[in-house]
N, C-alpha and C positions, 0 to 999 in steps of 0.2 A: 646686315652687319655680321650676324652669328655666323652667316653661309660663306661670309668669305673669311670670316676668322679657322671657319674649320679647312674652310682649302687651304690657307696658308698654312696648316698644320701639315696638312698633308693625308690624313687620316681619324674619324671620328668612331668610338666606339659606343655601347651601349651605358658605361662608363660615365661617358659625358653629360649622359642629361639626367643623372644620379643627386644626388644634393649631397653636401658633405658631410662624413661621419663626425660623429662627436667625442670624448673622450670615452662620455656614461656608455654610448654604441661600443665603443671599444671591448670596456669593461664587460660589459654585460655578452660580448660573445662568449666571452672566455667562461660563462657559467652556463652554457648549453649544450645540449645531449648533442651525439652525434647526428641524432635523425633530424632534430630542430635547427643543426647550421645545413640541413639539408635543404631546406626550405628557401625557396627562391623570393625575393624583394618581390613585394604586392608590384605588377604589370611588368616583368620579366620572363621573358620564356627561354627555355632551352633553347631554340633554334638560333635567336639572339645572339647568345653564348657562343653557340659551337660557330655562328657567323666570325664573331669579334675574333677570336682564336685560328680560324680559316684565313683570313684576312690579312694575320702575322705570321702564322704558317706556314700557308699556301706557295708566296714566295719567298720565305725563306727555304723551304723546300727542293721548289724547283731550282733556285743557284746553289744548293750544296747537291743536288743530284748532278746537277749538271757537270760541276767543280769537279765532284766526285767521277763522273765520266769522262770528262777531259783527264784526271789522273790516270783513267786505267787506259785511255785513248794516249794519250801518252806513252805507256809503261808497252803500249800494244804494238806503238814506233818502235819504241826502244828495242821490243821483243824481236825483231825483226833483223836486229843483228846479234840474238841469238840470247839462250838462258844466262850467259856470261855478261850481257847487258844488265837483265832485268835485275841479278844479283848486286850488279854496280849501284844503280839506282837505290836496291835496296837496303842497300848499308847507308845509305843516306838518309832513309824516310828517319828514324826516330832522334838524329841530330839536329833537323831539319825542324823537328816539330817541337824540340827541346826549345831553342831560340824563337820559334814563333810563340810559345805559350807564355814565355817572357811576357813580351806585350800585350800578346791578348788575355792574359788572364790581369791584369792591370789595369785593362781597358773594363774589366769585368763591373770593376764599380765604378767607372763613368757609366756603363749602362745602368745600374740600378738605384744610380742618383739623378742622372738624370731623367726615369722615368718616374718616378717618383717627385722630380721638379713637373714635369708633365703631369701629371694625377692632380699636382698643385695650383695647376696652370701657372708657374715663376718661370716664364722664359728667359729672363737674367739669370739665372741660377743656372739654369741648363744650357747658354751658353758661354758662361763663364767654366762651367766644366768640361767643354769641350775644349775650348782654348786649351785650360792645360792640362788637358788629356794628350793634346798635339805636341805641345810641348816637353811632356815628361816623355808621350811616345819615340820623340828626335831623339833624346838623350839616350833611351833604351835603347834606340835601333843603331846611333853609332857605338854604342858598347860592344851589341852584340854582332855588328859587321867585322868588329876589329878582333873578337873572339874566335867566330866564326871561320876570317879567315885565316889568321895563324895559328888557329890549333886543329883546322881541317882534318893534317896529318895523324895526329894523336886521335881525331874524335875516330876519324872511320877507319884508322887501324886496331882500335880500340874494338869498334863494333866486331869486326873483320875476327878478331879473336884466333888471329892463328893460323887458321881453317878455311881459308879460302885464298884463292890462288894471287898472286902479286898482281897482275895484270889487271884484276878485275878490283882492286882496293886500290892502281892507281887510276883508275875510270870514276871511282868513287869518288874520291877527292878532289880530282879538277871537276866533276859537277857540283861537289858541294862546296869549293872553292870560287866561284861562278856565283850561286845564289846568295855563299855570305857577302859578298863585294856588293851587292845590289840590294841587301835587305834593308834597307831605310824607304826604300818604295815601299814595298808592303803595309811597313808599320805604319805609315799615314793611313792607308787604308784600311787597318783594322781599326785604329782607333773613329777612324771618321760609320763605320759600321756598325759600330760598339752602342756610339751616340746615336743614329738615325735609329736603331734600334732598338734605343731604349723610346724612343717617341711613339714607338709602334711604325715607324716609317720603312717594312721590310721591301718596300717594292724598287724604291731607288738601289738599292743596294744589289740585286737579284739582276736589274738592268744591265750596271756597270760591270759585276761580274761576270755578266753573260757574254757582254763585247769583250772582258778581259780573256775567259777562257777560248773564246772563237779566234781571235786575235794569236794567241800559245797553242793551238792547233793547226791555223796556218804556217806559222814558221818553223813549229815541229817539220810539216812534211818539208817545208823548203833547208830547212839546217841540220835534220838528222841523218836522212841518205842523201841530199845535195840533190837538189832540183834543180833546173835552169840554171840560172847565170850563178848559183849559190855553193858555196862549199861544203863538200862531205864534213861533218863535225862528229858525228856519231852522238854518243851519250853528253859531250861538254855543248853540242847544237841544242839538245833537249832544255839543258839551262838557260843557254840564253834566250830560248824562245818562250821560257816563261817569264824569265825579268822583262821581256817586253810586252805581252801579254800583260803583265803585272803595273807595268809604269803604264799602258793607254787607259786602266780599269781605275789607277787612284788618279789621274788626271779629270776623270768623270766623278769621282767620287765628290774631290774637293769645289767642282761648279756645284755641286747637292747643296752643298753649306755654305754656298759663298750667296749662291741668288736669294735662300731664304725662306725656299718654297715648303719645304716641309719640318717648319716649325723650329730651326735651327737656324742661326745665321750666324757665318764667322766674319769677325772683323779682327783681322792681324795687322797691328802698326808697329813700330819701329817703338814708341810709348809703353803699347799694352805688351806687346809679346813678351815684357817680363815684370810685367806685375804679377804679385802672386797672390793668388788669393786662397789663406789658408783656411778658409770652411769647405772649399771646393776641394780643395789635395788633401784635408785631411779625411773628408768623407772616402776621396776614393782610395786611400791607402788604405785604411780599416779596414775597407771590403776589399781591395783589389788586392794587398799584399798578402793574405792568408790565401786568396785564388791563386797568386803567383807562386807562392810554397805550393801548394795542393800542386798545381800544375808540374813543378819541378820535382817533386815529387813521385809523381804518377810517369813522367819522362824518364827520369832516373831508373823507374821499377822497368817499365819497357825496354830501358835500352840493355838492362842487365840480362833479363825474357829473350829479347831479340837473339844476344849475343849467345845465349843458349840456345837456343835456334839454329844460328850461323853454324855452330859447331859440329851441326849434323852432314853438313858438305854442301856442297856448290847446288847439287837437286831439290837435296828438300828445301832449304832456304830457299829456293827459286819457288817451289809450292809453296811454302808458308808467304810470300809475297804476293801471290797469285792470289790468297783464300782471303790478306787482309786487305788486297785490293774488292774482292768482293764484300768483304765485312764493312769495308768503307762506304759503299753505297746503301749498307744498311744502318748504319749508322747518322746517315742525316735526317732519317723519318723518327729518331728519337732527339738529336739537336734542334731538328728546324722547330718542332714544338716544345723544347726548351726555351726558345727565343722569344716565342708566344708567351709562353710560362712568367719566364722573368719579366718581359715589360709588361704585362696585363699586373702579374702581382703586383709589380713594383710601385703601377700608377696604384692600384687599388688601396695599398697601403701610405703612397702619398697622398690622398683623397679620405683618407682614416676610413676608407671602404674595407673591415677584415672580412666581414660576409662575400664581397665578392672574389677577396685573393681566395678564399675556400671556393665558391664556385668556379672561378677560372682556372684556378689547378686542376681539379676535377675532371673537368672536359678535357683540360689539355692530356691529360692522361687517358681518357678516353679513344679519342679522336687518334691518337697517336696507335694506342692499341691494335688496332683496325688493321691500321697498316703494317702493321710489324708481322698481324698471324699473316696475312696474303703472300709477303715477303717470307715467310717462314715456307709456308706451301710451295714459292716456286721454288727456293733453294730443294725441295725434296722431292720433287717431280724433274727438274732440268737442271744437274750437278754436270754430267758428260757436256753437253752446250753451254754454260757458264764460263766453264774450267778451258774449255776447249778455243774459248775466244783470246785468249791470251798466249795459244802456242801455236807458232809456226812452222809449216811442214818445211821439209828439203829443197832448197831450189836447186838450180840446174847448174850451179858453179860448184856443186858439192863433187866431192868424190863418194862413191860408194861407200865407205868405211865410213867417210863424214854424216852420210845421208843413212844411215841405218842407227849409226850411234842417235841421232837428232831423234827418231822415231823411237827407240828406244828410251831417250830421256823423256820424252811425252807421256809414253807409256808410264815411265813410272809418276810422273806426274799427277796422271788422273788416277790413277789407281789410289795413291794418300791423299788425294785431295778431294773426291768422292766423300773419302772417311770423314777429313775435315769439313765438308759443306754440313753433315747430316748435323754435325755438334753444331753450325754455325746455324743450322732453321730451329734448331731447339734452345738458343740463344735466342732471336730474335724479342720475343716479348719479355725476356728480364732486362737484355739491354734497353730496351725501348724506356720502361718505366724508369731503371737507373736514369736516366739521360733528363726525362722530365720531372722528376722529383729532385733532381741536382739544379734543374734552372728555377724551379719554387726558392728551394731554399736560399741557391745565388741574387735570386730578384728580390728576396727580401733583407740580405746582406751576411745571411748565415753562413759566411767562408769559414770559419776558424773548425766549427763542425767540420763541415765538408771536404778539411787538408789533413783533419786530421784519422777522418774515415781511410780517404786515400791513402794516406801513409801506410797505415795498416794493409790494407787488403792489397793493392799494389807492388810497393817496396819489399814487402814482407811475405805477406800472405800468399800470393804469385808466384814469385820470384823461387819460394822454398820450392813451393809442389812442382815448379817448372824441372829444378834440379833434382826433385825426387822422382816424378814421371818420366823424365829424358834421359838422364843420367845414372840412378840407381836401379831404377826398375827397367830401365831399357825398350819405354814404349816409344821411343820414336816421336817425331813431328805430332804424333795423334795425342801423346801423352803431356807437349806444351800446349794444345788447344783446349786439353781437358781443366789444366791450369787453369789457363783462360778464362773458361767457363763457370769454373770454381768460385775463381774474384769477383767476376760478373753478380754471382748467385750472392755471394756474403756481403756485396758494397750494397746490391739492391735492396738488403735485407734491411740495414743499417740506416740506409736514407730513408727507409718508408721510417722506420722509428721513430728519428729524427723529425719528420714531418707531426707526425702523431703525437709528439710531445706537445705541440703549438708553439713554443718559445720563440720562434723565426717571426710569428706576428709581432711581437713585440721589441723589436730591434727598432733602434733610430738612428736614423741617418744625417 
């Protein structure tokens, strides 16, 4: 009966066959030394551990690399009708990811309530929070479609700052014109992610998005230069071949939660779909809406970073997209074990386990580490081969003057971008720890810390040294990565604090 109670889950951790803490377990951590919460549960081993965390990792991992490589496999089509693409595209990414943080950061405490329902084992609780996770998710995503698409023109001329040529800010816009009209697809999908997520259920999810990005890489090559029977679309092909990509990935998403298989089961009637049930929306506002500020917040500070950016001209912005398309692929080896982070705490602390949220954050930061310095090593061994997969030589329709100008823009491409990898492998392990000390704190509900960290270093903190490094002191694209790396250094600094205070144990949800 146990054995198939745990298949229905979908996933069983070390967790599971724990006994419940008690209130005096609670209390009585809070009065031990650091070496003493070091101390593993009598018949626990490390390997255990870094299994349970592997486990949620692993594939979460592998679908944000992947994701991650379909972006730059994308941007690498894109690239292909030249730097005046890639720049299109790139006045998109931080509008783009403004409106997705909307939901997904909302979606944030349906993850951490419902693993925490999990930890509890109250499968009612956890799928009454999906329900109206689904629910509130429709409402956001027709807000932000309608936003999205009428203020296209404002957003990415906005971004555009001026400084970059018409042509390629109205390429902009009809791509981001394209993905706002379709974004209500998405947002199913992140909420339904959010939840399987917080179950520890990373492998459904890693699935779906695998056929969704293989799915937006076939139709890239058929709708950006026109393949067969298909129309040349250029940059506006690249969007639609993600909303369809995107509508086959939450189409898979929604059978996840409909069969039941992993520990979630949706039942949508014409009855329930507006019942409300206010223990479930107000746990997730507590936590989700101070994620949703954090997140529009930290959007807000980028897009103001970006537009300083932009202002440097058509080339460098064309590098500084190239470097954060690289930085994006280092950046899910600190998320995907955030994911781990958040739902392991999250159960441990619904299960009144605080000894094992201490040891499951631990590893996850560990385990994470690892990856970050190897990742650190190849960006400073192979920068000329990284950099160089994103540009395209001359083809044979050029003229001369076209075909030498193209080599020359290359050139100076790798020349600052070189510059920029070296800050990007010396980044590697503070972003990494940022990323998992944010999904501790998220998995135990401590948003309001964490938007208001971001505020600061982001909005603020960023923003200024970007305009004092690019603009007064005149260093150039190298002098906004230094930025960069600034914010990186003082948010990491702030979260581990924050951790080291322990107050995050003691939140209720």
């Amino acid at each position: 009966m146990e054995e198939a109670k745990q298949k229905r889950s979908g996933v069983s951790t070390t967790l599971d066959r724990l006994t419940f803490g008690t209130q005096e377990d609670a209390d009585r951590d809070f009065t031990l030394t650091r070496k003493q919460r070091r101390i593993l549960p009598e018949g626990i081993r490390k390997r255990e551990l870094y299994k349970d965390v592997l486990m949620i990792a692993g594939p979460s991992l592998a679908e944000m690399l992947l994701s991650s490589l379909v972006r730059i496999i994308d941007q690498m089509m894109v690239g292909t009708l030249g730097p005046e693409a890639i720049s299109a595209v790139g006045l998109v990414v931080q509008p783009t990811f403004l409106l997705q943080s909307i939901v997904m950061s909302l979606n944030t405490g349906a993850t951490a309530i419902i693993a925490r329902a999990r930890g509890a084992d109250d499968r009612d609780r956890a799928n009454s929070v999906l329900r109206q996770a689904l629910v509130i998710g429709t409402l956001i995503g027709i807000f932000c479609t309608l936003l999205g698409t009428f203020g296209s023109r404002f957003m990415v001329t906005f971004m555009a700052g001026g400084n970059i040529s018409p042509d390629i800010v109205e390429q902009g816009i009809s791509y981001f014109r394209i993905q706002s009209l379709t974004f209500l697809i998405p947002s199913w999908s992140f909420c339904i992610t959010a939840a399987l997520r917080g179950t520890g259920n990373s492998k459904p999810c890693m699935v779906y998005n695998i056929v969704a990005n293989l799915v937006n890489i076939v139709m890239n090559a058929l709708l950006i230069n026109g393949l067969w029977i298909f129309p040349k679309w250029g940059v506006s092909g690249a969007a639609i071949a993600t909303a369809i990509g995107q509508a086959v990935g939450t189409a898979m998403a929604f059978r996840c939660v409909i069969n039941g298989k992993y520990y979630l089961k949706l039942k949508i009637t014409l009855k329930n779909v507006f019942e409300f049930d206010r223990d479930a929306v107000k746990g997730m506002m507590n936590v989700g809406l101070p994620a949703m500020i954090e997140q529009m917040f930290m959007r807000v500070g980028l897009i103001i970073y970006s537009r300083t950016v932009a202002g440097l001209g058509d080339i460098d912005f064309a590098t500084h997209n190239i470097c954060l398309s690289a930085q994006t692929m280092t950046i899910m080896n600190g998320q995907a074990f955030a994911v781990s982070a958040t739902s392991l705490i999250g159960q441990s602390l619904g299960k009144k386990r605080l000894d094992m949220a201490e040891h499951y954050g631990r590893y996850c930061r560990q385990a994470a580490q690892v990856i970050s310095l190897v990742i650190a090593v190849v960006f400073l061994l192979f920068p000329d081969q990284i950099l160089g997969m994103f540009l395209s030589a001359p083809d044979s329709g050029m003229t001369a003057a076209e075909a030498a100008q193209r080599l020359l823009d290359n050139q100076r491409v790798l020349e600052t971008g070189k510059k920029v990898m070296f800050l990007l492998a010396f980044m590697q392990p503070i972003q990494c720890s940022q990323f998992v000390v944010g999904g501790i704190l998220r998995g135990a509900g401590d948003t309001k810390v964490t938007a208001t960290i971001i505020l600061f270093t982001t909005v603020f903190f960023r923003t200024v040294l970007a305009y004092l490094f690019v603009t007064v002191f005149g260093w150039g694209l190298l002098g906004a990565w230094m930025a960069h790396l600034s914010d990186q250094a003082v948010r990491t600094g702030l979260f581990f604090w924050r951790l080291n205070q322990g107050n995050w144990k003691r939140i209720k949800l």
